[in-house]
C-alpha positions in Angstrom: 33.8 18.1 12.9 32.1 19.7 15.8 34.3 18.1 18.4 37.4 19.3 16.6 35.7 23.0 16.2 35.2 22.8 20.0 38.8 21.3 20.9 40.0 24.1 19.0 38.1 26.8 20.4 39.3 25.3 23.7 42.7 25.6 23.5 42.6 29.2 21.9 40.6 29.6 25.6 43.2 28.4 27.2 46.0 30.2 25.6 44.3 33.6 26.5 42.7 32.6 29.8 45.0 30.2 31.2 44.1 28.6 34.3 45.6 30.4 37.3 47.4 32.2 35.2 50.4 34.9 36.3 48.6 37.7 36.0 45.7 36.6 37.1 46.9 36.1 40.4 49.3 39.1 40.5 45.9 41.5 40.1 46.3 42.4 43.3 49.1 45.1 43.1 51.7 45.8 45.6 51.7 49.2 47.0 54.7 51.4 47.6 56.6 50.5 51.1 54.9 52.8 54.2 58.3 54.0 54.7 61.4 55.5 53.4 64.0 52.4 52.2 67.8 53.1 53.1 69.0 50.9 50.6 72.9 51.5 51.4 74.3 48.6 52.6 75.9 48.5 55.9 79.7 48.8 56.2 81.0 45.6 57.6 84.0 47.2 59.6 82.1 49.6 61.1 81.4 49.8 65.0 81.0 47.3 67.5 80.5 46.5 71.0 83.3 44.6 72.6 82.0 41.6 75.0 81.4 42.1 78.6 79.9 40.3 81.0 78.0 37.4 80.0 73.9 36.8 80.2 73.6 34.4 82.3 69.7 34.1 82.8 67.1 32.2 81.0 66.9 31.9 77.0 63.5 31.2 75.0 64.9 30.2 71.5 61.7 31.1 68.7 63.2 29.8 65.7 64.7 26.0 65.2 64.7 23.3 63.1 64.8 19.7 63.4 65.1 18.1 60.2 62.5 14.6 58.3 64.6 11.5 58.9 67.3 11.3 55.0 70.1 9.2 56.3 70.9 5.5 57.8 72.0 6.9 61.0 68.3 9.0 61.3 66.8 5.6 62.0 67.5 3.8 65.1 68.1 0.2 63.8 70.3 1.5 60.7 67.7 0.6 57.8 65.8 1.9 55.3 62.5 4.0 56.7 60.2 1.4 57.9 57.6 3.9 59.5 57.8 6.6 62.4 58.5 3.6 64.9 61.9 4.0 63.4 62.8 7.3 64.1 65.9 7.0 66.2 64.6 8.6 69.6 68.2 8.6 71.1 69.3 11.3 68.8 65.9 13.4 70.2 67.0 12.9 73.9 70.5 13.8 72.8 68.8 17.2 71.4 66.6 17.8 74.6 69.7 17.5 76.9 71.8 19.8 75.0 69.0 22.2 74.8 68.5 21.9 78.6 72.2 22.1 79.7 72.3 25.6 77.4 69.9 27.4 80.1 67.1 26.9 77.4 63.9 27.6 79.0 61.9 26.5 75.7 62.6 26.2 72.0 60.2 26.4 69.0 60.8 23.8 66.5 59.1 24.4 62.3 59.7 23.2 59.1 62.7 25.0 57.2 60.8 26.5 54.3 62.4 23.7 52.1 61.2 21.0 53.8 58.1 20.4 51.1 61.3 19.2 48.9 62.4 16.3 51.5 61.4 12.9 50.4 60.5 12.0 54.5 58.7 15.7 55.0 55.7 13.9 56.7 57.5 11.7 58.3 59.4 15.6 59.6 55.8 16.3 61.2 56.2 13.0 63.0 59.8 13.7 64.7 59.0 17.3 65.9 55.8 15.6 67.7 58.0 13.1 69.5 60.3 15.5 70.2 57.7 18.1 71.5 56.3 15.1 73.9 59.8 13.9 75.1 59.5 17.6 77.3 56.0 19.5 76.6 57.4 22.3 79.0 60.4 22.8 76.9 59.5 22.0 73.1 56.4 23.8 71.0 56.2 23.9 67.6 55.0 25.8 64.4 53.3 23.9 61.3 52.5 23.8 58.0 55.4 25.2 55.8 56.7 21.8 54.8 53.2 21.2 52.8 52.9 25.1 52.2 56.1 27.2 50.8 58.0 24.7 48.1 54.2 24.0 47.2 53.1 28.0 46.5 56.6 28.3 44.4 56.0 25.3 42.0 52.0 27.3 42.0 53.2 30.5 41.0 55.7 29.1 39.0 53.6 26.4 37.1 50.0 27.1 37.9 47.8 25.3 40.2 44.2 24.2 40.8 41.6 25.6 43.4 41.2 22.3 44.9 44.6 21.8 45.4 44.5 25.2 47.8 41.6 24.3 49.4 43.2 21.3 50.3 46.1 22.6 51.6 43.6 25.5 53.3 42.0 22.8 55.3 44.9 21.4 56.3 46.2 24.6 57.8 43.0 25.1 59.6 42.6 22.0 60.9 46.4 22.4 62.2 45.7 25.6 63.6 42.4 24.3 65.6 44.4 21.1 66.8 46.1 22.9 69.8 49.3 21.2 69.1 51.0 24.2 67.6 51.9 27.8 68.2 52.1 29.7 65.0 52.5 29.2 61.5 56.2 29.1 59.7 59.3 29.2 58.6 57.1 30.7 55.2 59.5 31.9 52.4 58.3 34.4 49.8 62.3 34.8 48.8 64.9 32.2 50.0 68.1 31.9 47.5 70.9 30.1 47.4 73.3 31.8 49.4 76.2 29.5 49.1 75.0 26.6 52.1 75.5 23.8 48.9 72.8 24.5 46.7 69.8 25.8 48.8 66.9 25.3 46.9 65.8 28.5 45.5 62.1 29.9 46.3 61.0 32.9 44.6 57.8 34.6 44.0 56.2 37.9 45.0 53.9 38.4 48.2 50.8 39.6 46.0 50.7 35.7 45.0 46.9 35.6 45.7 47.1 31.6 47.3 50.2 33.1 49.6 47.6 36.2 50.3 44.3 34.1 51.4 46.6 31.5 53.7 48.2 35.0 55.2 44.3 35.8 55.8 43.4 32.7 57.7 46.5 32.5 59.8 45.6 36.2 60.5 41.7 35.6 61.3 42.6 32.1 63.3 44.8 35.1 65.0 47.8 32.8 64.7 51.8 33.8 64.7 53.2 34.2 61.6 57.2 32.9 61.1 57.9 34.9 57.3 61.4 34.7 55.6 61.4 37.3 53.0 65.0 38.2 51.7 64.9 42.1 50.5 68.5 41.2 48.6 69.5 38.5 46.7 73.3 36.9 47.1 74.0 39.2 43.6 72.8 42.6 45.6 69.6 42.8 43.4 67.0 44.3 45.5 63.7 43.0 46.1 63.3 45.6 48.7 60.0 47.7 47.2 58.6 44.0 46.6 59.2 42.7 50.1 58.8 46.0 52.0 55.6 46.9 50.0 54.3 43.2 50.8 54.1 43.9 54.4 52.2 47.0 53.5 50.1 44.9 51.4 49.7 42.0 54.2 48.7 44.7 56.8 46.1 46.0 54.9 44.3 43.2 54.4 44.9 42.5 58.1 45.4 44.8 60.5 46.4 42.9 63.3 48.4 39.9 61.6 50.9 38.9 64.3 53.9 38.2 62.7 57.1 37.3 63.9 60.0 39.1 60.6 62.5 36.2 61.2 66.4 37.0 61.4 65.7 41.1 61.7 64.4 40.7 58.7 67.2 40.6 56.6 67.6 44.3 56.7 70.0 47.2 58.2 69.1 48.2 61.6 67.3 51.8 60.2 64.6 49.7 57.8 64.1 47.4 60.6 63.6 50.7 63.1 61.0 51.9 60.8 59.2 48.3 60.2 59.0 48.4 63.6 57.8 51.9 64.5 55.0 51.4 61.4 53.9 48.1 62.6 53.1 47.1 65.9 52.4 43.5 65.7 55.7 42.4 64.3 58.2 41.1 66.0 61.7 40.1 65.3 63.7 37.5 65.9 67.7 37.8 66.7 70.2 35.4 64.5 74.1 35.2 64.6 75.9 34.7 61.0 79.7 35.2 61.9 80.3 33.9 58.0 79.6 37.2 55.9 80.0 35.9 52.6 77.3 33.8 53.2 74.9 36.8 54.4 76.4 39.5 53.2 73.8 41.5 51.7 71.3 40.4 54.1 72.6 42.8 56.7 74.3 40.7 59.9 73.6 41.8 63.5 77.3 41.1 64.0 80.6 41.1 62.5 83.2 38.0 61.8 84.5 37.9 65.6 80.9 37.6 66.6 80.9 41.2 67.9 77.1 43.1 68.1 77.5 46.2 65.7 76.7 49.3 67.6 73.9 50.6 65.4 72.1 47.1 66.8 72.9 47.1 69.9 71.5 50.8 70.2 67.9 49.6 68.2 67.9 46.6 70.7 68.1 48.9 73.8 65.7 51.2 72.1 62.8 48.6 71.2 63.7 45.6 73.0 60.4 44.9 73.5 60.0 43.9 69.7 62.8 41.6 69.5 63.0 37.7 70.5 65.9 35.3 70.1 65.9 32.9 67.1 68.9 30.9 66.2 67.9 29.3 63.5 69.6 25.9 64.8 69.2 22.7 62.0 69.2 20.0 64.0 69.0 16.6 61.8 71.1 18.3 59.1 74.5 16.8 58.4 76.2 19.2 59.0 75.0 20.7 61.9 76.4 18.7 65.1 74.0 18.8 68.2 76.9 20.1 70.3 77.2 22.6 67.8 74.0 24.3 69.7 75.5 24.6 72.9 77.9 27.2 71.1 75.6 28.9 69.3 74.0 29.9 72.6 77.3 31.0 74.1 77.5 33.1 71.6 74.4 34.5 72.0 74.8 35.3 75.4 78.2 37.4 74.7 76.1 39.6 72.4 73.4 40.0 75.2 76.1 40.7 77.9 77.0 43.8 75.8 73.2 45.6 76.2 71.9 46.7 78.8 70.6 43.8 81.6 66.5 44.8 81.2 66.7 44.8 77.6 68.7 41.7 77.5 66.1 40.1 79.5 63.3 41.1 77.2 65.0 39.8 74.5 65.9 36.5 75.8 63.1 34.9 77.1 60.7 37.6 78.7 58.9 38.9 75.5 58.8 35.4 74.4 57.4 34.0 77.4 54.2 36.3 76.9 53.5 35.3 74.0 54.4 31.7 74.3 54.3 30.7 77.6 
């Protein structure tokens, strides 16, 4: 009778105090953003700068992919995975070439913040290594959002145990301490679908107290910071005070968190002005999406003939200091061709021909090279 009374009173416990419970980690509260929001989204025909001359010098490339081994042809004798002696090496030499013969001076390979859904994500960690040692000068990479972002969803979404983020804690430390990486990233606090073929949605708040503490350690191992946060959704529902107020949050927790805001992030050029102007440890990194209907709402740099808007191209000449180039290249995915890179940068270097030469220098590989290099 005692052990039922006890089960009982248990599971009333556990109804009221759940175990990592919702709000039990949201009890730290997000504050308002440090600036004012401009919440009007940009006119897609509005101003641009036609192309003129093109940038011929040096790129540094911050933000890339390479994809875990999925498919037959990722293995070099055609079979089932085996083990990392299988990767198929030819396809990462055909990657280092084409990276080479775009005038890439070095290229940053992570983890997509999806990768923690991949069946071969470990094996991912693998194939950027051997990639990174076919040309050491050319290839670094950032870790741990593979075993990191699709993990703190299904936490905030489902619960999780303390030992579980201690785990992955140590893991991240012992990643940063390794000197085999650069930074931290791709992290997602809000990545939707936005009409790729069913991206996997990740969606929870940046007051998420396991997303908070691993922010802390990257910040105190004094560590770069890769953070995908999308202020709209593909419906137009903002998530602006959420995300904008995060970075308030983050900051004042740690003041000099060095974090790179990947793809401008995600914002018109006037948010991204004031981001900037508020925080001086944040960088940006500079993505083409010709396709608006796939990034509508999340505020392209240029429009559907791959012109630079004007309102960019005047931020980029007033703060080029703060921005890096990041194309955001999936190599490994099906649909993403290697030869598809070499255009990608040909594109970028119209868009850099149309600023001024010292800021398009900045931008391409000098800022990057500080920091990286």
């Amino acid at each position: 009778m005692n052990k039922i009374r006890f089960l009982f009173i248990f599971l009333i416990f556990l109804i009221v105090y759940p175990l990592s419970s919702e709000s039990e980690n949201l009890r730290i509260k997000i504050p308002p953003p440090a600036f004012e929001i401009e919440q009007t989204r940009s006119d897609p025909n509005r101003p641009t700068r036609a192309h003129g001359k093109i940038y011929s010098d040096p790129i540094i490339d911050t933000h890339a992919h390479l994809y875990p081994p999925r498919e037959k042809g990722d293995f070099k004798d055609d079979s089932d995975w085996a083990g990392s002696s299988d990767i198929n090496v030819g396809e990462l030499e055909e990657i280092i070439d084409v990276i080479k013969n775009s005038g890439v001076e070095l290229i940053i390979f992570m983890p997509t913040p999806n990768d923690g859904i991949r069946p071969h994500q470990e094996l991912g960690v693998v194939k950027r290594k051997m990639i990174r040692d076919l040309d050491k000068n050319r290839v670094k990479l950032f870790c741990g959002s593979n075993y990191i972002t699709v993990w703190l969803d299904s936490a905030y979404h489902n619960g999780y145990s303390e030992e579980k983020l201690q785990d992955i804690m140590k893991r991240l430390s012992k990643d940063m301490d390794s000197g085999e990486y650069a930074g931290v990233g791709e992290i997602a606090i809000y990545h939707f679908d936005k009409g790729f073929g069913g991206q996997n949605i990740l969606e929870f708040p940046p007051n998420f107290e396991p997303f908070l503490r691993i922010v802390d350690l990257v910040a105190k191992k004094g560590m770069w910071l890769d953070l995908h946060a999308e202020p709209v959704d593909p419906e137009g529902k903002s998530y602006e005070k959420e995300v904008f107020g995060g970075i308030e949050l983050l900051y004042q927790r740690n003041p000099n968190l060095k974090l790179i805001y990947s793809h401008t992030a995600m914002t018109n050029p006037t948010n991204a002005r004031r981001i900037l102007k508020k925080y001086p440890n944040i960088m940006m990194n500079i993505k083409i999406v010709k396709k608006h209907h796939n990034w509508r709402n999340l505020e392209p740099i240029v429009n559907t003939e791959g012109e630079l808007y004007e309102d960019w191209a005047v931020l980029f000449e007033e703060m080029p200091e703060r921005f890096m180039i990041g194309t955001d290249s999936h190599f490994g995915r099906k649909s993403f061709q290697i030869s598809k890179y070499k255009k990608k940068i040909k594109r970028m270097r119209r868009i850099l021909g149309t600023i001024n030469p010292e800021a398009a220098r900045l931008i391409a590989y000098e800022n990057a090279r500080k920091i990286f290099k």
